[in-house]
C-alpha positions in Angstrom: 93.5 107.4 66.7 96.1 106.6 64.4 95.9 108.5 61.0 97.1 107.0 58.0 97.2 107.7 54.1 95.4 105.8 51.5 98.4 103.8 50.7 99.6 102.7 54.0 96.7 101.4 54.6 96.4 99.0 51.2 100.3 98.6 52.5 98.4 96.8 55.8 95.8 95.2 54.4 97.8 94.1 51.4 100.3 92.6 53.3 97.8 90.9 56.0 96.3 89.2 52.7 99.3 87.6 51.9 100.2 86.8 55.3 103.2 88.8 55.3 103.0 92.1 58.3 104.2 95.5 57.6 106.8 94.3 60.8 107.6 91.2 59.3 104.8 89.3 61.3 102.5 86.1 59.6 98.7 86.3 60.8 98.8 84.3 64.2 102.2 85.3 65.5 102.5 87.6 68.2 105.3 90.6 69.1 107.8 89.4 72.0 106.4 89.5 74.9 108.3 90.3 77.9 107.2 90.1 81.8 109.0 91.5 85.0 107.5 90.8 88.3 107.5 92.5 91.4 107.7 95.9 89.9 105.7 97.7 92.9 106.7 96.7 96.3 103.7 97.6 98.5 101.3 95.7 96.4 100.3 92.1 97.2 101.5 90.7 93.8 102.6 93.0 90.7 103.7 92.4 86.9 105.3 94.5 83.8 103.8 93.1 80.3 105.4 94.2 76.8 104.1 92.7 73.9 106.4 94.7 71.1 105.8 98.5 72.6 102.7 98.2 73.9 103.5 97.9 78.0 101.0 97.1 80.7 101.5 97.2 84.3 99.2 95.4 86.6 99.4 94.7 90.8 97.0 92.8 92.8 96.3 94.7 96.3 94.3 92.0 98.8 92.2 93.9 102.1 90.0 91.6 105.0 86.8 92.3 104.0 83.2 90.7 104.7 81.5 87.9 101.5 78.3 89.5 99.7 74.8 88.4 101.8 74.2 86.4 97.8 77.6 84.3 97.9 78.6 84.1 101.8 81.3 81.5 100.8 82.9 83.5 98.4 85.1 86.2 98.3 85.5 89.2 96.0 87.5 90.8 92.7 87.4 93.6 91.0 89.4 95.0 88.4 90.6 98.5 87.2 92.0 99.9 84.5 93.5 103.3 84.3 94.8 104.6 80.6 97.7 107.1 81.3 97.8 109.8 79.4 101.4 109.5 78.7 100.5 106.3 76.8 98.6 108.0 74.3 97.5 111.9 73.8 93.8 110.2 73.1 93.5 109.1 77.0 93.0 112.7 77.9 89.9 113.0 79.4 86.9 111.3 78.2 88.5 109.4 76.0 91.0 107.6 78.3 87.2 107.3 80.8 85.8 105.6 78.1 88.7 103.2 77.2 89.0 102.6 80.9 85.5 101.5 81.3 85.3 99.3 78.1 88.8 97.4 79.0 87.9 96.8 82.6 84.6 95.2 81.6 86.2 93.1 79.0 88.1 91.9 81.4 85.6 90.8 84.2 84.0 89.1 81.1 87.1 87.0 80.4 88.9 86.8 83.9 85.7 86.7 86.6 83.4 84.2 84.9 79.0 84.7 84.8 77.5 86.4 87.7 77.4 83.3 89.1 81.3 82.8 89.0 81.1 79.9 86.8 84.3 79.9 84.7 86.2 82.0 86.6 90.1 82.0 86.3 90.4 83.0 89.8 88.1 80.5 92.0 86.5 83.2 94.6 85.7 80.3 97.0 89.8 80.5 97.8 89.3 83.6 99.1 86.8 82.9 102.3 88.0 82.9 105.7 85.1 82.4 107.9 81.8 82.1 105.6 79.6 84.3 105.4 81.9 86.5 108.1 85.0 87.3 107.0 86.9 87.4 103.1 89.4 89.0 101.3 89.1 91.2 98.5 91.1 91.1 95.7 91.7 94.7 94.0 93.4 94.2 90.8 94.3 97.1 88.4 95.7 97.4 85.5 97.4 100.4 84.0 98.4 101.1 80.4 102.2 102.6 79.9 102.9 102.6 76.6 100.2 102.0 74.1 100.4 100.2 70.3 97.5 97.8 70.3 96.2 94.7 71.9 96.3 96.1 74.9 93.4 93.7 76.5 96.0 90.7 76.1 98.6 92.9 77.2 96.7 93.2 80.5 94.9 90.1 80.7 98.8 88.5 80.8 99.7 91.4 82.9 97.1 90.1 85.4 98.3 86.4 85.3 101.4 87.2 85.7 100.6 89.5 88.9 98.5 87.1 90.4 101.4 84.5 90.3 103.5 86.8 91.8 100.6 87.4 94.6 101.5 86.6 98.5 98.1 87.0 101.0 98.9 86.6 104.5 97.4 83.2 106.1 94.8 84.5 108.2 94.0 82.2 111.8 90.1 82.7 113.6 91.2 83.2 116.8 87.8 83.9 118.2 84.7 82.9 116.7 81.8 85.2 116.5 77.9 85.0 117.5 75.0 85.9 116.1 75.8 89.2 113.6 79.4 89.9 115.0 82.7 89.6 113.2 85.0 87.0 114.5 88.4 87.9 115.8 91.5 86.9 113.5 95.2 86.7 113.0 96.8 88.1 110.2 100.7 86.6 109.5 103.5 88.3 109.1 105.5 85.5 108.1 103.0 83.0 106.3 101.7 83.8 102.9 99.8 81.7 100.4 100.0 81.8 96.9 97.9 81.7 94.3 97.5 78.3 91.9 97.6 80.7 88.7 97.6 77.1 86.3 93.3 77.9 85.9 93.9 81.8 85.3 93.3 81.7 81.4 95.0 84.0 78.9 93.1 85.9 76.7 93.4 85.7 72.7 92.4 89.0 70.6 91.3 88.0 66.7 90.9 91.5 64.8 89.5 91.4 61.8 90.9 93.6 59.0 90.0 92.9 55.3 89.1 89.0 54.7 91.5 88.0 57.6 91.9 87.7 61.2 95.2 88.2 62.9 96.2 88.0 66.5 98.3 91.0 68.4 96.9 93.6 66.0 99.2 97.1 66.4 97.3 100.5 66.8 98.1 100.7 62.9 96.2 97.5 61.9 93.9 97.9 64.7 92.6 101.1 62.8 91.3 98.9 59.9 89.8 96.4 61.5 85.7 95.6 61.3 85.3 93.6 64.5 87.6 91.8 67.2 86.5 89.1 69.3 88.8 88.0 72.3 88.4 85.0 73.9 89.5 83.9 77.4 91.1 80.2 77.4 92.7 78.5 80.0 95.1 75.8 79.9 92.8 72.9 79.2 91.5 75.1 76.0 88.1 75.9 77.7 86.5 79.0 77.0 86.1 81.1 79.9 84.6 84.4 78.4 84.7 86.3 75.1 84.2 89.9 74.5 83.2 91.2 71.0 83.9 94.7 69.7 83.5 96.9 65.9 80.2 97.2 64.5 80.4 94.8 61.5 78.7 91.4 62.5 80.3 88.0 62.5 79.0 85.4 60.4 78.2 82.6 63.3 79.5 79.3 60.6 83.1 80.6 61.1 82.6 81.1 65.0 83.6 77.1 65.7 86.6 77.9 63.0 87.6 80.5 65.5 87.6 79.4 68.3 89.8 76.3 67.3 92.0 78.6 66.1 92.1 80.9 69.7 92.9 77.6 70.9 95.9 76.5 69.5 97.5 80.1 69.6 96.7 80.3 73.5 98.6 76.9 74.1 101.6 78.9 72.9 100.7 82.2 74.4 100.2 80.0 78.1 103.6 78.2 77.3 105.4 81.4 76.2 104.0 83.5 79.1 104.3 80.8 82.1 108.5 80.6 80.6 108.4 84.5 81.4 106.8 84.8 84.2 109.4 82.0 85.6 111.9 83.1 84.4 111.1 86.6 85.7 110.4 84.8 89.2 113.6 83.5 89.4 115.6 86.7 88.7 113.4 88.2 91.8 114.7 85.5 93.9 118.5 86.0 93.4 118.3 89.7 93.6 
């Protein structure tokens, strides 16, 4: 928990009034963001975020598996996040359990759509092989490096830019099965396919400090805040999920003000990220 003194923090909220940022910063502008792919090699798809000193690493890990008896013709996620304690002394023990938990199921909110999958950035239907027999399953974690706030943007673009990265090995049914039995398959070693990332939304954090919102909140700013709402938006502006956290409630005529304004600032994060993450793809491919 970052401490501060009663006059850093009218410095913060004094300077969030007038739209003016202790680094500089007006309301809706984020910290560079930076993005490095491939960063670990035995993983089926991996990504380095920065957004100003805050540093996320996510991979994607993808293992043959068999579709849920509920949804036979879809295949399965799940996400994990892991708060190092190098990050931040406050992710020792419990504390980093408890931040692990929250940020993970923030993220299913936004990423993985209702129970249903409706919404979802990653369509789990493109993960069947044989219905109802045989699927992958897509492990994705997320760990926290370096820790200065926002860090469920940090990981949500962590995540999009992993999944991009992401090669799962075209699988063949060379056999098919009867009655209860699994059917025979071939896994490539030379044919991958790649994930359509251009659904997987980014995620948009407004914290609340004072009479404001702002967007890419540090740990400083993130200290004063009442309540933060992120929402999940995708390319064609469409909420996929939202997540709420603070106690203080939100009155529900600005909502619709909101959300147009989660909007506009994800068309630039999407634009901004997608630039990175090609940019970053490209320096993978001369190397």
């Amino acid at each position: 928990m970052v401490g501060l003194s009663v006059g850093e923090k009218y410095f913060i909220q004094g300077g969030i009034n007038q739209n003016l940022r202790s680094d500089g910063r007006k309301r809706d502008t984020y910290r560079p963001i930076f993005v490095e792919t491939g960063v670990i090699p035995q993983a089926n798809g991996s990504a380095r975020v920065r957004i100003g000193t805050t540093e996320v690493i996510a991979s994607v890990k993808a293992e043959l598996g068999r579709p849920s008896a509920l949804h036979p013709d879809k295949g399965k996620v799940a996400i994990f996040v892991d708060c190092s304690p190098v990050a931040e002394p406050t992710f020792e023990g419990r504390g980093g359990e408890d931040l692990s938990t929250e940020l993970s199921v923030a993220l299913q909110h936004c990423l993985l759509g209702g129970k249903s999958g409706a919404g979802a950035g990653i369509d789990p239907s493109s993960l069947v092989v044989a219905e109802g027999k045989v699927c992958w399953d897509l492990y994705i974690d997320g760990l926290i490096v370096s820790s200065d706030g926002n860090l469920l943007d940090a990981l949500g673009a962590a995540i999009k830019a992993a999944l991009s990265n992401t090669g799962i090995p075209r699988v063949h049914v060379t056999a098919a099965a009867s009655g209860d039995e699994q059917p025979e398959v071939d896994i490539s070693d030379e044919e991958f396919l790649q994930f359509d990332t251009s659904e997987v939304p980014v995620i948009v954090t407004l914290t609340k400090v004072g009479r404001h919102y702002i967007v890419d909140a540090t740990s400083e700013e993130e200290s004063q805040m009442s309540s933060a709402i992120s929402f999940s938006i995708n390319r064609k502006g469409h909420i996929c999920g939202l997540t709420k956290r603070g106690g203080s409630g939100i009155d529900p005529s600005v909502i619709s003000d909101m959300i147009s304004v989660a909007q506009h600032i994800s068309e630039q994060l999407i634009t901004k990220l997608e630039s990175e993450i090609s940019a970053a793809e490209a320096g993978e491919d001369e190397l």
